[in-house]
PyMOL Python script that loads the backbone (N, CA, C, O; Angstrom):
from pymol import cmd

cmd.read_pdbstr("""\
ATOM      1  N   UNK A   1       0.816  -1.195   0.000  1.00  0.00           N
ATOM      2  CA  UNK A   1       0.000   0.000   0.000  1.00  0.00           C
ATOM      3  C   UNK A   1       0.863   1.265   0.000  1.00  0.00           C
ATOM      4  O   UNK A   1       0.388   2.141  -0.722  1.00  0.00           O
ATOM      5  N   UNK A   2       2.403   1.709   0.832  1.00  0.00           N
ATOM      6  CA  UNK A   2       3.087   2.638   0.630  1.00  0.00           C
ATOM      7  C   UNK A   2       3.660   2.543  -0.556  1.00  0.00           C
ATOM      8  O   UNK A   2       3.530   3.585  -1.199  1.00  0.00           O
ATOM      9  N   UNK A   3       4.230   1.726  -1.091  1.00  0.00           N
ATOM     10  CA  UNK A   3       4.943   1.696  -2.548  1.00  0.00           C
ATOM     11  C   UNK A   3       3.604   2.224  -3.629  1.00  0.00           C
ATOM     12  O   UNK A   3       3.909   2.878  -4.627  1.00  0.00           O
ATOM     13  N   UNK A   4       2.459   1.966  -3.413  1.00  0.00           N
ATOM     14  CA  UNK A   4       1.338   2.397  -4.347  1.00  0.00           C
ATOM     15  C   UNK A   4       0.980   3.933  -4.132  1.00  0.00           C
ATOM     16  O   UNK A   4       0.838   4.788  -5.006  1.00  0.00           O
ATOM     17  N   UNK A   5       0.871   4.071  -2.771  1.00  0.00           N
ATOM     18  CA  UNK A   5       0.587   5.854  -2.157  1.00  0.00           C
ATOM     19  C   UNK A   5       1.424   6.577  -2.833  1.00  0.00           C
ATOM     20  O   UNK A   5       0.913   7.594  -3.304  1.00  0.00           O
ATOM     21  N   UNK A   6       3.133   6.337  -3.172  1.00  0.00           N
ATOM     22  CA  UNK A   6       4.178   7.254  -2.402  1.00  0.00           C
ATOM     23  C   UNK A   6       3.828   7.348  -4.747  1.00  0.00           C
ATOM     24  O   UNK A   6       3.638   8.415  -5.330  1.00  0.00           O
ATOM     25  N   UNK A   7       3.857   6.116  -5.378  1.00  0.00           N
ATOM     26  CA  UNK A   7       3.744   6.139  -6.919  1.00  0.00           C
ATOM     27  C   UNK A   7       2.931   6.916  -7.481  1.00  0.00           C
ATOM     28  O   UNK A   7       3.204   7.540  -8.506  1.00  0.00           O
ATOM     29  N   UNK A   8       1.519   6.984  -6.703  1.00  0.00           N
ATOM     30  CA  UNK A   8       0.449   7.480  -7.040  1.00  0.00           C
ATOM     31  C   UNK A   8       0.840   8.743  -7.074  1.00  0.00           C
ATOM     32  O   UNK A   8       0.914   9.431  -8.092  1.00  0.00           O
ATOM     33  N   UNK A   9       1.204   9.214  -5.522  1.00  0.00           N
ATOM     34  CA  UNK A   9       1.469  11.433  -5.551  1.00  0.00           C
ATOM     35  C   UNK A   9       2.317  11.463  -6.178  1.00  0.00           C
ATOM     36  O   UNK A   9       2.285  12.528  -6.793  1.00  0.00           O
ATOM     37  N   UNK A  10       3.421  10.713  -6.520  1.00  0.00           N
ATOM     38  CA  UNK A  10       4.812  11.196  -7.452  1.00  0.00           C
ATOM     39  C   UNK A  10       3.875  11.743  -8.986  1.00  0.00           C
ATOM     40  O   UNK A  10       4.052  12.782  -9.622  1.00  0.00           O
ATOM     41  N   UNK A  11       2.992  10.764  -9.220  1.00  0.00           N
ATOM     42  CA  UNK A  11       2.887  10.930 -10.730  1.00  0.00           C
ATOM     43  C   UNK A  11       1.835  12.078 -10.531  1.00  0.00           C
ATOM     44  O   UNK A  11       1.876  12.793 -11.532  1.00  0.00           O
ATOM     45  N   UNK A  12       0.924  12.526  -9.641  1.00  0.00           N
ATOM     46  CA  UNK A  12      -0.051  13.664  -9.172  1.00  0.00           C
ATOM     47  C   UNK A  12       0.628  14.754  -9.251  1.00  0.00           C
ATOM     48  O   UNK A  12       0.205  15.791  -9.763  1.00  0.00           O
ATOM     49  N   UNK A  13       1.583  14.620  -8.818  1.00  0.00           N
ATOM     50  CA  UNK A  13       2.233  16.179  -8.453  1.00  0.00           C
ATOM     51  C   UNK A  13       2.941  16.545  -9.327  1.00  0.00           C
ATOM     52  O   UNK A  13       3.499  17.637  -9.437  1.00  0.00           O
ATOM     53  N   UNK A  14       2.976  15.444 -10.175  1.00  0.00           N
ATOM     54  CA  UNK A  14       4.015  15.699 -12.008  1.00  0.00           C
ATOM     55  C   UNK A  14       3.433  17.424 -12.247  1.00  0.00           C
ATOM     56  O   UNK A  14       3.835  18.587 -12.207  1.00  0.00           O
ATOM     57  N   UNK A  15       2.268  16.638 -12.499  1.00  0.00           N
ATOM     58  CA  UNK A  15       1.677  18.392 -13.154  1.00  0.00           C
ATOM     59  C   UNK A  15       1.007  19.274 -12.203  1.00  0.00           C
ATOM     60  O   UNK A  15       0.526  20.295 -12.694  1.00  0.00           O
ATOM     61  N   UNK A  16       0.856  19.074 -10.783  1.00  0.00           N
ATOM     62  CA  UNK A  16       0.680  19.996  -9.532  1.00  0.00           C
ATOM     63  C   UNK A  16       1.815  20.866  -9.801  1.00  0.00           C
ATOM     64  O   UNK A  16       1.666  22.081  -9.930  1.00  0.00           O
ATOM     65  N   UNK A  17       3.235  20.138  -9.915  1.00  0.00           N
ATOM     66  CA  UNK A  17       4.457  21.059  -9.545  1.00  0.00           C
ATOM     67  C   UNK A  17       4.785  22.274 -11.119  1.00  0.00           C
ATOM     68  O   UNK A  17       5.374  23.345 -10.977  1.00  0.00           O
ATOM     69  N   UNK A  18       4.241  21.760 -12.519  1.00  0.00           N
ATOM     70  CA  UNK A  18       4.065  22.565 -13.169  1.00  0.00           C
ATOM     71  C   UNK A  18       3.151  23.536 -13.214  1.00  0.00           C
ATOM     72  O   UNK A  18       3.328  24.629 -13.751  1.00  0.00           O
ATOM     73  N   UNK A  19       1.928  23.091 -12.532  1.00  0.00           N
ATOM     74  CA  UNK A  19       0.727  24.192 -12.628  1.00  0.00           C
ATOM     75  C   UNK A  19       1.179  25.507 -11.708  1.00  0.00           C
ATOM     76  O   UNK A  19       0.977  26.720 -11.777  1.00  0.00           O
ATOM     77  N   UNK A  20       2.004  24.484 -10.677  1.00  0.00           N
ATOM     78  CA  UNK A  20       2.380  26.163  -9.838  1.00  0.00           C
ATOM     79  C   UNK A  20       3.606  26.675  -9.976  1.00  0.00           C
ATOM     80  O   UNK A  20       4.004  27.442  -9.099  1.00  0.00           O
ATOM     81  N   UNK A  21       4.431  26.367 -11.071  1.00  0.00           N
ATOM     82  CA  UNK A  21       5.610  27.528 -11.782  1.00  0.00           C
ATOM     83  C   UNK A  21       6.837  26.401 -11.065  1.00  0.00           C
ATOM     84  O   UNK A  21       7.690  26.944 -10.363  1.00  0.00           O
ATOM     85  N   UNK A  22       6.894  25.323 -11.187  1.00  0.00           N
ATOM     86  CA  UNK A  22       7.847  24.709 -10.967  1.00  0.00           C
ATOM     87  C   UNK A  22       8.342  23.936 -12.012  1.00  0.00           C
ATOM     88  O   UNK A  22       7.569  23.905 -12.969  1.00  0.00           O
ATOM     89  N   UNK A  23       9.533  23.202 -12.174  1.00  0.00           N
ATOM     90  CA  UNK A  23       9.735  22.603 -13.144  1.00  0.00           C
ATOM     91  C   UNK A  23      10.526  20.934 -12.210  1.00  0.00           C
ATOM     92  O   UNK A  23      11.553  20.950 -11.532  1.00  0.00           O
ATOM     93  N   UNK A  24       9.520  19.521 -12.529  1.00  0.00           N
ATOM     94  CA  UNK A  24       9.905  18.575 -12.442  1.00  0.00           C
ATOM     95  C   UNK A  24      11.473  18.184 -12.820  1.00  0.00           C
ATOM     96  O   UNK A  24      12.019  18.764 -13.759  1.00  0.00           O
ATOM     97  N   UNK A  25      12.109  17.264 -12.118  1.00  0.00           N
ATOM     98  CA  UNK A  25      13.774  16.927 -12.572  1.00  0.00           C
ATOM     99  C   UNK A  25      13.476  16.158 -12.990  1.00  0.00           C
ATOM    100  O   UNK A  25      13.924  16.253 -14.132  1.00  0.00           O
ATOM    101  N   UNK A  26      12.714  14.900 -12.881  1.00  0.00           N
ATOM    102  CA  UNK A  26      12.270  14.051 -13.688  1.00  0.00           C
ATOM    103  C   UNK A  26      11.262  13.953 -14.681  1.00  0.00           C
ATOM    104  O   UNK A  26      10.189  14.503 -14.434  1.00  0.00           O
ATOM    105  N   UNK A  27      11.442  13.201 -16.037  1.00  0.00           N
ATOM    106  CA  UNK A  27      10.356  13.559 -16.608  1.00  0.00           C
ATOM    107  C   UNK A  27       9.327  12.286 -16.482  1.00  0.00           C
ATOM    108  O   UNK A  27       8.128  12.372 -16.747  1.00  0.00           O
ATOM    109  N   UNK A  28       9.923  11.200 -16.076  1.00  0.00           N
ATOM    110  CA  UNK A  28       8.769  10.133 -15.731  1.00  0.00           C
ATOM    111  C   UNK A  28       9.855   9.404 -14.222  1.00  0.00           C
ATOM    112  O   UNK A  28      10.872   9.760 -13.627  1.00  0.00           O
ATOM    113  N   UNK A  29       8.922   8.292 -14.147  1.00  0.00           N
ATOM    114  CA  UNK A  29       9.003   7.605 -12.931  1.00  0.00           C
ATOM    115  C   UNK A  29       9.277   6.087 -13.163  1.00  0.00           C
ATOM    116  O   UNK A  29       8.277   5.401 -13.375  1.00  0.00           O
ATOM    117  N   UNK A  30      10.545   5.439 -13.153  1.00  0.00           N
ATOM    118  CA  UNK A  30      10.742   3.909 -13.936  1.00  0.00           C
ATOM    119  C   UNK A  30      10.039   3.072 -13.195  1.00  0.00           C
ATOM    120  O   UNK A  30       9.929   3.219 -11.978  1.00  0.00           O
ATOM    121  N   UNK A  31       9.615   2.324 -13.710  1.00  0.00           N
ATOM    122  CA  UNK A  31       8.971   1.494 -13.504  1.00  0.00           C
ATOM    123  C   UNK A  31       9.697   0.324 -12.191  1.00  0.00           C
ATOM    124  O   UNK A  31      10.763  -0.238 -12.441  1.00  0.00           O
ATOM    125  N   UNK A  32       9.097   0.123 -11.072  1.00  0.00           N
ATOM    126  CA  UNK A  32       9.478  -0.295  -9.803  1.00  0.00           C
ATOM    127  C   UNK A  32       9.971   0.845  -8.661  1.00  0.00           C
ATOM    128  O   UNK A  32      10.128   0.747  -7.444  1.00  0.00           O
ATOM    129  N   UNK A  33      10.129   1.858  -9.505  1.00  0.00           N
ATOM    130  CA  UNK A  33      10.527   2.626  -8.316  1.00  0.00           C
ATOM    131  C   UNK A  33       9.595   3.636  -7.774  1.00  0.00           C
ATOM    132  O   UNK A  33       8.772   4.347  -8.350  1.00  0.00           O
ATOM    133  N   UNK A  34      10.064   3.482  -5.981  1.00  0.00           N
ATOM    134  CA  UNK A  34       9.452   3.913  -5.273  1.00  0.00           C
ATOM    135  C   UNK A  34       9.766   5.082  -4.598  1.00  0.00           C
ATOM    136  O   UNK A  34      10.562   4.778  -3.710  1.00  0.00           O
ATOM    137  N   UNK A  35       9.526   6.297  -4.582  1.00  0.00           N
ATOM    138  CA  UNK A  35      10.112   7.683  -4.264  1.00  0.00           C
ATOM    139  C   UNK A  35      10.042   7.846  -2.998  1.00  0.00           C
ATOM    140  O   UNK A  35       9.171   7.399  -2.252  1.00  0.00           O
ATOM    141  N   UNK A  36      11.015   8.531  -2.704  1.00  0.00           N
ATOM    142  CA  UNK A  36      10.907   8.977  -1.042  1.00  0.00           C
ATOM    143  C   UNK A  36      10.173  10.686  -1.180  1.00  0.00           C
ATOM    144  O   UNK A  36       9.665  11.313  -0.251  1.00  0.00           O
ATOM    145  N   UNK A  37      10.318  11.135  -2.595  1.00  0.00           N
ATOM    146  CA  UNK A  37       9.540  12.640  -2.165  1.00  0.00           C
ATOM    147  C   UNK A  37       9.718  12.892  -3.745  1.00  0.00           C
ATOM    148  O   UNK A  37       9.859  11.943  -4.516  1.00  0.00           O
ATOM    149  N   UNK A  38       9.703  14.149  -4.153  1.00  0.00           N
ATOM    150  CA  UNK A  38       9.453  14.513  -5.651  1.00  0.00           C
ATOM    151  C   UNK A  38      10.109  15.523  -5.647  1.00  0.00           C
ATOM    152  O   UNK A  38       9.779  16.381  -4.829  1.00  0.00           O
ATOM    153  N   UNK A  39      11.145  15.764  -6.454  1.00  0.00           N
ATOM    154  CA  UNK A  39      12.581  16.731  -6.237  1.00  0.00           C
ATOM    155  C   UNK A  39      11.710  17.673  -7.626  1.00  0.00           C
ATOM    156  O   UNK A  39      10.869  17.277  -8.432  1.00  0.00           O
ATOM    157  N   UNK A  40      12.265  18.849  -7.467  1.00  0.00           N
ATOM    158  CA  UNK A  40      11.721  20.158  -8.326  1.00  0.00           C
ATOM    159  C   UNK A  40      12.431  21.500  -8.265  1.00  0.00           C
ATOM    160  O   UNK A  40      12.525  22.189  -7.249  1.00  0.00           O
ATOM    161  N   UNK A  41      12.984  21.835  -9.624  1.00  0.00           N
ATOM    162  CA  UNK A  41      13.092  23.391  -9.305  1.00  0.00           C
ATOM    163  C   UNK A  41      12.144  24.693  -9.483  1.00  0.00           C
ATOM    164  O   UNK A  41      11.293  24.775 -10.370  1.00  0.00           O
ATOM    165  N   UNK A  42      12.358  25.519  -8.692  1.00  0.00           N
ATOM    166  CA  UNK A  42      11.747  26.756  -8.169  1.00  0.00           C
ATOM    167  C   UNK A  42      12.172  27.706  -8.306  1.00  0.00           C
ATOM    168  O   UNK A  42      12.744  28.199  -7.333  1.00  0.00           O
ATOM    169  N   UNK A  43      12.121  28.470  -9.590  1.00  0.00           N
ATOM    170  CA  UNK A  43      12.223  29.822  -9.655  1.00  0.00           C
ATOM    171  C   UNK A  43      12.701  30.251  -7.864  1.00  0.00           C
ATOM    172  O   UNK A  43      12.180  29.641  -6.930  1.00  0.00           O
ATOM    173  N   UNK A  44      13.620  31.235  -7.663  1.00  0.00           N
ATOM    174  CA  UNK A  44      13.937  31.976  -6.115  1.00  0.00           C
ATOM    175  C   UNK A  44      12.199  32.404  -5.754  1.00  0.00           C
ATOM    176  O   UNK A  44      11.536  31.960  -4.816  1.00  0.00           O
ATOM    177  N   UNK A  45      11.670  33.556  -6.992  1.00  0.00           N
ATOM    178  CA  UNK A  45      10.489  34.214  -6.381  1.00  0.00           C
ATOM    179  C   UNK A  45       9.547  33.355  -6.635  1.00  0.00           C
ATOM    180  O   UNK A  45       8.542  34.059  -6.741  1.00  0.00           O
ATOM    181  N   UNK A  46       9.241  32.256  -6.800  1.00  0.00           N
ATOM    182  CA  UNK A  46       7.869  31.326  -6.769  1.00  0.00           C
ATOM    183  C   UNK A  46       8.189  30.174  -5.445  1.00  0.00           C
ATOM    184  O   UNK A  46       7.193  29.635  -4.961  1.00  0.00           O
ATOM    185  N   UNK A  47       9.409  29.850  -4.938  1.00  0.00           N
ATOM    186  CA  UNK A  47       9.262  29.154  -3.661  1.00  0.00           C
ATOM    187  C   UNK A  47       8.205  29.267  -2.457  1.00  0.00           C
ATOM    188  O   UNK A  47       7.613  28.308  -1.961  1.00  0.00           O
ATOM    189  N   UNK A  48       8.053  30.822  -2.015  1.00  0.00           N
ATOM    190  CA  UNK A  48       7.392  30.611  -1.181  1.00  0.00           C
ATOM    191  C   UNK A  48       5.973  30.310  -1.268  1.00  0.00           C
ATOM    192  O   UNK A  48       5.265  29.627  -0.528  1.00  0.00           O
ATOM    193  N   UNK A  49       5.643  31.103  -2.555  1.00  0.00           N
ATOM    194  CA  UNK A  49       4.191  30.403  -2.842  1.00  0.00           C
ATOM    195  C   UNK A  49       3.860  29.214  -3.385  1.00  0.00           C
ATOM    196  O   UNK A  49       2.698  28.809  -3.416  1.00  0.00           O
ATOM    197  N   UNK A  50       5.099  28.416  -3.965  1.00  0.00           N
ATOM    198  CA  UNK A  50       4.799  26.739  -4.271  1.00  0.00           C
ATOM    199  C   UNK A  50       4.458  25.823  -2.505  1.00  0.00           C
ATOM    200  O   UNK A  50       3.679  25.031  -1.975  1.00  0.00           O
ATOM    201  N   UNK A  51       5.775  26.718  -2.199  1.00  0.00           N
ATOM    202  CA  UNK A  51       5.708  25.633  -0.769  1.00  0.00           C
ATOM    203  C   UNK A  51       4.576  25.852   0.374  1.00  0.00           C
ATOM    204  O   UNK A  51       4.440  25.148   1.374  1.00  0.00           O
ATOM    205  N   UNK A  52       3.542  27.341  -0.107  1.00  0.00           N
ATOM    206  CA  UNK A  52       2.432  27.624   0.265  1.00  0.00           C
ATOM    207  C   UNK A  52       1.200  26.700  -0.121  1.00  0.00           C
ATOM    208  O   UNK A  52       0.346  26.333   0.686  1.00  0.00           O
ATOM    209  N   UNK A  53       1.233  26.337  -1.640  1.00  0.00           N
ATOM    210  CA  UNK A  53      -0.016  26.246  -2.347  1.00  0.00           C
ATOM    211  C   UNK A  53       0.120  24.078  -1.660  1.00  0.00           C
ATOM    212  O   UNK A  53      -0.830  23.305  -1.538  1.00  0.00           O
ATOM    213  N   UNK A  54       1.304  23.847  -1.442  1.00  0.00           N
ATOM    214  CA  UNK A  54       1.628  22.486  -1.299  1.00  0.00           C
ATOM    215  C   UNK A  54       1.316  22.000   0.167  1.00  0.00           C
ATOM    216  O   UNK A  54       0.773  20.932   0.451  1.00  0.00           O
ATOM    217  N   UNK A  55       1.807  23.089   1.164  1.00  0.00           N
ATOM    218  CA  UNK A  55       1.119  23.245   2.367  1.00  0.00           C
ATOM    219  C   UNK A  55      -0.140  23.050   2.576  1.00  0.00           C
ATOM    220  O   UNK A  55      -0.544  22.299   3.463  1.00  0.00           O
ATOM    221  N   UNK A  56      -0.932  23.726   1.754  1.00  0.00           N
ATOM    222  CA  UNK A  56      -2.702  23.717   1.929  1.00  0.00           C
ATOM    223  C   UNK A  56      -3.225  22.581   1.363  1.00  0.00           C
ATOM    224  O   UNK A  56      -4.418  22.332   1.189  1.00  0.00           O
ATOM    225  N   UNK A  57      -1.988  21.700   1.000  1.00  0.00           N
ATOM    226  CA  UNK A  57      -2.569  20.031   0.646  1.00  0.00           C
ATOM    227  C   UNK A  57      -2.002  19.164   1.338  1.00  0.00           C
ATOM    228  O   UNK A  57      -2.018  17.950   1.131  1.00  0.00           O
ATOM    229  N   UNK A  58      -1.366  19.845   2.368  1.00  0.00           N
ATOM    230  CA  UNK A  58      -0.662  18.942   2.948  1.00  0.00           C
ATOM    231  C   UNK A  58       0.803  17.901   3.293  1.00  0.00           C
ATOM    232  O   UNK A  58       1.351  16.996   3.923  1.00  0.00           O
ATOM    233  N   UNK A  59       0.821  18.993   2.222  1.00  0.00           N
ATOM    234  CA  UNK A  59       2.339  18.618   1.946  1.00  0.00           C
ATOM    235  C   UNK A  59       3.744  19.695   2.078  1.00  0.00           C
ATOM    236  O   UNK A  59       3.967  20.884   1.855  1.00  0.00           O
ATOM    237  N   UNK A  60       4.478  18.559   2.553  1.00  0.00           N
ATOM    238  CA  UNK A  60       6.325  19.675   3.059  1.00  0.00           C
ATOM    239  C   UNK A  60       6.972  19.986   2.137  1.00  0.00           C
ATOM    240  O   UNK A  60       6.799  19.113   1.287  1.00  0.00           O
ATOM    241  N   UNK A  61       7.880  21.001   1.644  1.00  0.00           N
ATOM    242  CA  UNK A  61       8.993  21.074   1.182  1.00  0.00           C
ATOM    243  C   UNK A  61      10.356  20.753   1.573  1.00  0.00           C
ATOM    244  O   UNK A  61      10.300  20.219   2.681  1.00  0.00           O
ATOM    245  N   UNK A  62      11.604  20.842   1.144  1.00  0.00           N
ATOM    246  CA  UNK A  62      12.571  21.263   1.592  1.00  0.00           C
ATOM    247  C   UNK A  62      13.713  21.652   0.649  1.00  0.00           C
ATOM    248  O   UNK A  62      13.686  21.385  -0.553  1.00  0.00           O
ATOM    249  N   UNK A  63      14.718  22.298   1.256  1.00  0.00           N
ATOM    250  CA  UNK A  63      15.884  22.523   0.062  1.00  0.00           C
ATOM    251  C   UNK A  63      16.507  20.430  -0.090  1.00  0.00           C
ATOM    252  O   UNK A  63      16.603  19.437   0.632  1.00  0.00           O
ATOM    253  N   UNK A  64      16.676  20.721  -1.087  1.00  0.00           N
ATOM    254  CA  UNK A  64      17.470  19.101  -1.587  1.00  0.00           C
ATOM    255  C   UNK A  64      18.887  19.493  -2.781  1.00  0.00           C
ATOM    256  O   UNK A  64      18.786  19.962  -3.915  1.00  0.00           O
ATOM    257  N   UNK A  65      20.122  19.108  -2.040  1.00  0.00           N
ATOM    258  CA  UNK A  65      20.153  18.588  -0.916  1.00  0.00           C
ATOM    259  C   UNK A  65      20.484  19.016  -0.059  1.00  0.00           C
ATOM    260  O   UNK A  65      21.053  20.034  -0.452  1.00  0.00           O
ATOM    261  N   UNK A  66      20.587  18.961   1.431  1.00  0.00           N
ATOM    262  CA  UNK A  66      20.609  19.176   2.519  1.00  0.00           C
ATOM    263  C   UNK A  66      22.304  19.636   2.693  1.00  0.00           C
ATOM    264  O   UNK A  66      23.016  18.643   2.839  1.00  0.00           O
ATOM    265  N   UNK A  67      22.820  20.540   2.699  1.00  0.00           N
ATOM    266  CA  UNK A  67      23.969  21.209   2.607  1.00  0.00           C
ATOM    267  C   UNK A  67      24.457  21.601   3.844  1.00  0.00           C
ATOM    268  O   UNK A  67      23.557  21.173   4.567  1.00  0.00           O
ATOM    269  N   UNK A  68      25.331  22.164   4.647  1.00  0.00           N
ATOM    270  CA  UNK A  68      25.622  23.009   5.602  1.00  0.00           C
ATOM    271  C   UNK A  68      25.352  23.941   4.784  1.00  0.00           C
ATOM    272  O   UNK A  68      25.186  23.991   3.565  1.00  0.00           O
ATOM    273  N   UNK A  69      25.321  24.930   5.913  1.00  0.00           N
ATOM    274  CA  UNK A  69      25.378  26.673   5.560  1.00  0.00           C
ATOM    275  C   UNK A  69      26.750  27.315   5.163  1.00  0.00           C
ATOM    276  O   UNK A  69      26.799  28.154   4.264  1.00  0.00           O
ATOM    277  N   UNK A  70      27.788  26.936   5.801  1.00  0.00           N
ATOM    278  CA  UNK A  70      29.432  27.102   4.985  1.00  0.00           C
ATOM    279  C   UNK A  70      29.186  26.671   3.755  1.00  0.00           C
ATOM    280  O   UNK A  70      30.124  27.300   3.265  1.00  0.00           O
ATOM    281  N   UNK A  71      28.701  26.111   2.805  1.00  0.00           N
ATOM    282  CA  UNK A  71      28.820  25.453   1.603  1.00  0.00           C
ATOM    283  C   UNK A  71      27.750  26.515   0.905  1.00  0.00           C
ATOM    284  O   UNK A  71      28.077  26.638  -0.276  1.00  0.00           O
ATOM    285  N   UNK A  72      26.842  27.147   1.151  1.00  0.00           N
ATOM    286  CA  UNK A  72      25.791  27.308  -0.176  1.00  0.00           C
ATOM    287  C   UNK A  72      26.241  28.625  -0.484  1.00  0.00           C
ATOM    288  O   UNK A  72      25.746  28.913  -1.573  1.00  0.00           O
ATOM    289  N   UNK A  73      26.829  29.415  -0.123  1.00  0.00           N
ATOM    290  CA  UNK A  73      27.448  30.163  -1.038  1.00  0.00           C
ATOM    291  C   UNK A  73      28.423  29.852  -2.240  1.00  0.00           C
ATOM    292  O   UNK A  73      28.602  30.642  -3.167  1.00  0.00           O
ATOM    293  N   UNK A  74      29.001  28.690  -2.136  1.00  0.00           N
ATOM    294  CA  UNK A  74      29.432  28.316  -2.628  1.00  0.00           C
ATOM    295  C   UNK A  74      29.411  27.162  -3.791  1.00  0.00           C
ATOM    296  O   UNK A  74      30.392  26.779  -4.428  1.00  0.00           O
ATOM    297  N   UNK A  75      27.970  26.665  -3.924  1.00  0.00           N
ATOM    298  CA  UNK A  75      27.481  25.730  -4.770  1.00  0.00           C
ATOM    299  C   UNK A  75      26.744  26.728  -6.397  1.00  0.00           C
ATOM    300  O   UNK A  75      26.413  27.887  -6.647  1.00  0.00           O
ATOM    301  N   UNK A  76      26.783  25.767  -6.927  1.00  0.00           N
ATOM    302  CA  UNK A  76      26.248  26.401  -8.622  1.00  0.00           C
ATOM    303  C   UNK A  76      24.675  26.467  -8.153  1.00  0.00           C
ATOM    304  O   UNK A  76      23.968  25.737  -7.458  1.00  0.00           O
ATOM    305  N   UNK A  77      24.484  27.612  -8.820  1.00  0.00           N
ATOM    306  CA  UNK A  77      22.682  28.210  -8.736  1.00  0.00           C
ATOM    307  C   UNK A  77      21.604  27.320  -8.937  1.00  0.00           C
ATOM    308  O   UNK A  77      20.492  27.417  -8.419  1.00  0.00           O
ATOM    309  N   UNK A  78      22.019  26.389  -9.771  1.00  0.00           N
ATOM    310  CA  UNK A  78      20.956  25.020 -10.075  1.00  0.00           C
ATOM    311  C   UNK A  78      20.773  24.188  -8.196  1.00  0.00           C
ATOM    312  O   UNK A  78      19.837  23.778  -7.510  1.00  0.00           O
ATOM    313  N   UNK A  79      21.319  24.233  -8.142  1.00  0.00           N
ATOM    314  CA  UNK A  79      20.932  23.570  -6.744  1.00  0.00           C
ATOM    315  C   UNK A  79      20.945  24.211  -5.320  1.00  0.00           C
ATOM    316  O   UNK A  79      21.331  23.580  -4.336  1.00  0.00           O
ATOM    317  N   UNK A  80      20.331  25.993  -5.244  1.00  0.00           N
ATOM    318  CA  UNK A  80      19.902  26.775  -5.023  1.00  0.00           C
ATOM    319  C   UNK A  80      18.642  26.539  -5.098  1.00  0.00           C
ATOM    320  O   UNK A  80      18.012  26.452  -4.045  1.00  0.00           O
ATOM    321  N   UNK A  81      18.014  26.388  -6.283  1.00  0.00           N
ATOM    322  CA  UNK A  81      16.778  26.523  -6.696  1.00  0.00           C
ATOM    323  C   UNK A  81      16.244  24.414  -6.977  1.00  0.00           C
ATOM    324  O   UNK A  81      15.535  23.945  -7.867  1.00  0.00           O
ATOM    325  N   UNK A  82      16.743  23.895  -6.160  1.00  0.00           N
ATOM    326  CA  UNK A  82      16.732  22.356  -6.290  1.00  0.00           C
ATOM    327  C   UNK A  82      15.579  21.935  -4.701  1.00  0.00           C
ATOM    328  O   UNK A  82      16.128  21.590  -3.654  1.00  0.00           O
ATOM    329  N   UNK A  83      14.104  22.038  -4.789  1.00  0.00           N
ATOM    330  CA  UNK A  83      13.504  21.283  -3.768  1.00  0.00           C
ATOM    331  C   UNK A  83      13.006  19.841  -4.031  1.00  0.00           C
ATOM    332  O   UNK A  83      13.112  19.114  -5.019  1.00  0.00           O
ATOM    333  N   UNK A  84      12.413  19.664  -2.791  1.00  0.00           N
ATOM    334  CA  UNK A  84      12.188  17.837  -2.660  1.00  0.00           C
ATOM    335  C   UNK A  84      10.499  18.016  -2.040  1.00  0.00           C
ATOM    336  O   UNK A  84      10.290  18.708  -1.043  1.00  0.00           O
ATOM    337  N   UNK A  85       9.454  17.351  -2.720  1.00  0.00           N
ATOM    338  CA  UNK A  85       8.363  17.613  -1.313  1.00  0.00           C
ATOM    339  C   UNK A  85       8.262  15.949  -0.727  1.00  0.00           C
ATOM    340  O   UNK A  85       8.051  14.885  -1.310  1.00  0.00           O
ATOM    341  N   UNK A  86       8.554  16.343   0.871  1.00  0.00           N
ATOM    342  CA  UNK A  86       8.699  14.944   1.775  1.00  0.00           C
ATOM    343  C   UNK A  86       7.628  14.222   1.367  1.00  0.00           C
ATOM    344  O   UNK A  86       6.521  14.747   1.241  1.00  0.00           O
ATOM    345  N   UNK A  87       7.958  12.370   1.010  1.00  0.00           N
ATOM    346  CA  UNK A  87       6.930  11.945   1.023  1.00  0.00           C
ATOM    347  C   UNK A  87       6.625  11.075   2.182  1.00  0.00           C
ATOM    348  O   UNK A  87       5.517  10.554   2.312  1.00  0.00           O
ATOM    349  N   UNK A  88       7.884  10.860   3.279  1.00  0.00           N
ATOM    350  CA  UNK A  88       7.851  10.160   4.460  1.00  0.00           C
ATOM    351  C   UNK A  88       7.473  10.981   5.654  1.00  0.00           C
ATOM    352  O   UNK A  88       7.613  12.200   5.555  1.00  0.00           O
ATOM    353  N   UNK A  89       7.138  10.611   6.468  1.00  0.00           N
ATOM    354  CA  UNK A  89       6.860  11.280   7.817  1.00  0.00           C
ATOM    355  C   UNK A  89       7.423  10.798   9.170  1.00  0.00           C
ATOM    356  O   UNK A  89       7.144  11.402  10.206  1.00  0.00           O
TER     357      UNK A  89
END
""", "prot")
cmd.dss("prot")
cmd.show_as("cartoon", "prot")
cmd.util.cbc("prot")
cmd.orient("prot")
């Protein structure tokens, strides 16, 4: 039943995460695999309202990946703008 839940929102939020100004890293989902969350980039000025509109469904964001703070000045802009929405709890 989790391997079916976690397949089901991956492929839901395909076009949730485009409708609200995001752009999917993946363009499909292979076959057997089971996601831990759904990675996406975010325009800087559309984050807070993606991770708003995702909130009111219930769902988390986060930056991906998980960096220290010494490091992100220092990483390339693509993964600045690199989120994940949790699919575990």
């Amino acid at each position: 039943e989790e391997s079916v839940r976690r397949r089901e929102l991956y492929l839901w939020l395909y076009g949730k995460i485009i409708e609200f100004g995001g752009k999917p890293v993946n363009k499909d989902l292979p076959k057997g695999c089971v996601p831990y969350g759904f990675p996406f980039y975010a325009p800087l000025s559309l984050v807070k309202t993606i991770e708003n509109k995702l909130l009111s469904i219930g769902l988390e964001t986060f930056s991906w990946p998980d960096l220290p703070n010494d490091l992100t000045n220092n990483i390339p802009d693509h993964y600045k703008l690199l989120r994940c929405v949790r699919f575990l709890w």
